[in-house]
N, C-alpha and C positions, 0 to 999 in steps of 0.2 A: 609162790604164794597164791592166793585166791580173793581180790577182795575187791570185786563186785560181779554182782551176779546177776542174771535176767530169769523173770518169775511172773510173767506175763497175761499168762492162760495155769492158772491151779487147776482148770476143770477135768483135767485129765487124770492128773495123781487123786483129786477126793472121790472120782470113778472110781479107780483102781483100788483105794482102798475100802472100800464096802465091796467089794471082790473078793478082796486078800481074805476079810475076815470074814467067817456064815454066820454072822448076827449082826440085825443092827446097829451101826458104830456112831451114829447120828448125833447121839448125847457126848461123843468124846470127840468132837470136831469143834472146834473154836478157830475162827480161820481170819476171823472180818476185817481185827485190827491187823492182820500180816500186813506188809507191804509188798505190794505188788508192782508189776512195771518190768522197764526193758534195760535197766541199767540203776540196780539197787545198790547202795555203797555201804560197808561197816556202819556201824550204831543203828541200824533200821531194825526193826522186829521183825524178823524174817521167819516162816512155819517151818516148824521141827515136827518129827513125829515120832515118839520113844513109846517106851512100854513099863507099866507095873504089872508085875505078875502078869505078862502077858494080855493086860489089859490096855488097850493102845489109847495116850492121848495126842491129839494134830492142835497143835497149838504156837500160836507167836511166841517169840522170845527175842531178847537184845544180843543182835548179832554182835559179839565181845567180849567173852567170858569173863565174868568179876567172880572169882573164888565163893568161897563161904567163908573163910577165915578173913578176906580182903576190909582194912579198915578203909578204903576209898574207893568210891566203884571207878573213878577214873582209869583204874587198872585194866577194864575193859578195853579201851583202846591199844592196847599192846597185845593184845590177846584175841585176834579176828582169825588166827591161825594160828595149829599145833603141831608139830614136826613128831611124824609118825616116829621115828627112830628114838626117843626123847621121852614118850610119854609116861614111861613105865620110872622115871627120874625127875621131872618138874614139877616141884612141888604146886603148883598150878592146874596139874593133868592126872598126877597119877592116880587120885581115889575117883575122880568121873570115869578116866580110865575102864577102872573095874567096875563102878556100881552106875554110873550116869551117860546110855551112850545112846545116842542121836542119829538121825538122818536127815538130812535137808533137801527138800525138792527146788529142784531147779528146773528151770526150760534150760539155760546153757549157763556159760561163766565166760569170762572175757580175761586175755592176757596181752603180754605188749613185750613186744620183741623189739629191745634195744638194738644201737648200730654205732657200732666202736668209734669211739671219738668227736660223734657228736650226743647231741640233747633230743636229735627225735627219736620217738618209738613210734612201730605201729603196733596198732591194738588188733588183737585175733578174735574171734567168735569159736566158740567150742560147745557143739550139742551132739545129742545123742545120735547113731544114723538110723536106729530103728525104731525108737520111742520116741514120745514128744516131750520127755522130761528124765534128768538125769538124777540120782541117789548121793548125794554127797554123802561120808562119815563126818560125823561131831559131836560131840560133847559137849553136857550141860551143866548146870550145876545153879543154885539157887542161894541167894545175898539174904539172907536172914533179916539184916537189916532195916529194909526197905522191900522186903519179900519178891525180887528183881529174880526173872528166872534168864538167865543169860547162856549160849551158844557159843562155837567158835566149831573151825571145819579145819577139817583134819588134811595135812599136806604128805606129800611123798614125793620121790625122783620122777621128773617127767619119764612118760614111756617115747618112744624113737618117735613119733609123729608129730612130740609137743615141745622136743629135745631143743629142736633150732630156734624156738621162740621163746622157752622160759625153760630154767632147770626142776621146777618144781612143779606138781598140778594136784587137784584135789585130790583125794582115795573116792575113788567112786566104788559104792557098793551095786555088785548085778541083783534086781529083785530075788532072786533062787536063795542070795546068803542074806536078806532082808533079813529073817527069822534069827538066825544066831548072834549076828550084830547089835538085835534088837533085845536079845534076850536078858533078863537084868538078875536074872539066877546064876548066870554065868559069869566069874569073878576070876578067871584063870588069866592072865594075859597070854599065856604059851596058848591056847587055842583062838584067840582074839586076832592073836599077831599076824597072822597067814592071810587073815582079810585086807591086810595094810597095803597094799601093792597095787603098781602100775594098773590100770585097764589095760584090756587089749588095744591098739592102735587101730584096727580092725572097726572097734566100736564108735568111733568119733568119729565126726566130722569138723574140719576146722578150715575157716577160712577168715580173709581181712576184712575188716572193718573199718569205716569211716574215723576219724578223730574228733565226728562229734562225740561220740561215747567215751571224747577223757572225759567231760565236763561233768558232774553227776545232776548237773540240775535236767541235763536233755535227757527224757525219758518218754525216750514214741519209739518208734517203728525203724526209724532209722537210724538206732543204735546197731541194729541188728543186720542192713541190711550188705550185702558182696558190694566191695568195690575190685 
């Protein structure tokens, strides 16, 4: 699973995206209320960046997905993560699936690698090794209700590098397939499906981390830093 993540320094991905696009994107950036920081946990408004007709908005949202259908948004909490194999089947996933899909910027994300037979884990740090922030895949979708636009990030089988510390890790999208992932014309799941998979191992960088970063209230520097 994935569920807390470091989002530190934004100023790199809202560079990137008045790149990505030759107009200015300025009026479609709402960024202020994200939460930022070295050690972000589920329920936080964390920045998504989806697309209508190719028209991009960068905006918070409630890391949790509460449905549209959902009579309690408490459902959100069950919902911080979606199991790529599964989505095109739970009734939770499968119409964002097709019509509502997301990307999450991240600086890194953090796991914790259990040890048979006892209660500690250590906790890993995982970032990109070439960029200063990484694309998670996710899903949106909006609580009519209470007009609550909520997120959740999409999981897969760890690739060999993240294998010995957790069996699962996020779908990271490479900027190149940004564009089709992003694309909300596109409702096939058979060409969707192909993006779901491992990163290369090649791409990460992963190393240990301190145990201050179980806590979620510790959010500095030294969440992040090698022990």
């Amino acid at each position: 699973m994935c569920g807390r993540i470091d989002f530190h320094d934004p100023k790199p991905f809202l560079e990137d995206m008045q790149k990505y696009y030759d107009w200015d994107i300025s009026d479609y950036i709402r960024y202020e209320t994200a939460a930022t920081g070295y050690n972000i946990p589920p329920s936080s408004d964390i920045l998504t960046w989806h697309e209508h007709h190719h028209i991009p908005l960068i905006e918070p949202m409630h890391w949790g997905l509460i449905p549209f259908w959902a009579k309690d948004p408490a459902i959100g909490n069950r919902m911080i993560n979606a199991k790529s194999e599964t989505l095109t089947q739970k009734p939770a996933f499968r119409t964002a699936f097709r019509h509502r899909r997301c990307l999450i910027p991240v600086n890194g994300f953090y796991e914790w690698q259990k040890f048979p037979g006892t209660k500690q884990k250590q906790p890993y740090y995982i970032k990109a090794k070439e960029k200063p922030y990484l694309l998670l895949a996710g899903l949106w979708d909006r609580w009519e209700k209470e007009n609550i636009k909520s997120c959740t990030i999409i999981t897969t089988d760890a690739n060999e590098a993240l294998k010995p510390i957790h069996n699962r890790m996020p779908v990271i999208i490479p900027p190149e397939e940004a564009r089709l992932w992003l694309d909300d014309e596109i409702t096939q799941t058979d060409i969707l499906t192909p993006l779901l998979k491992p990163i290369s191992p090649e791409a990460l960088e992963i190393y240990p981390v301190s145990e201050y970063v179980n806590s979620p209230v510790h959010n500095d520097r030294n969440c992040i830093e090698r022990v």
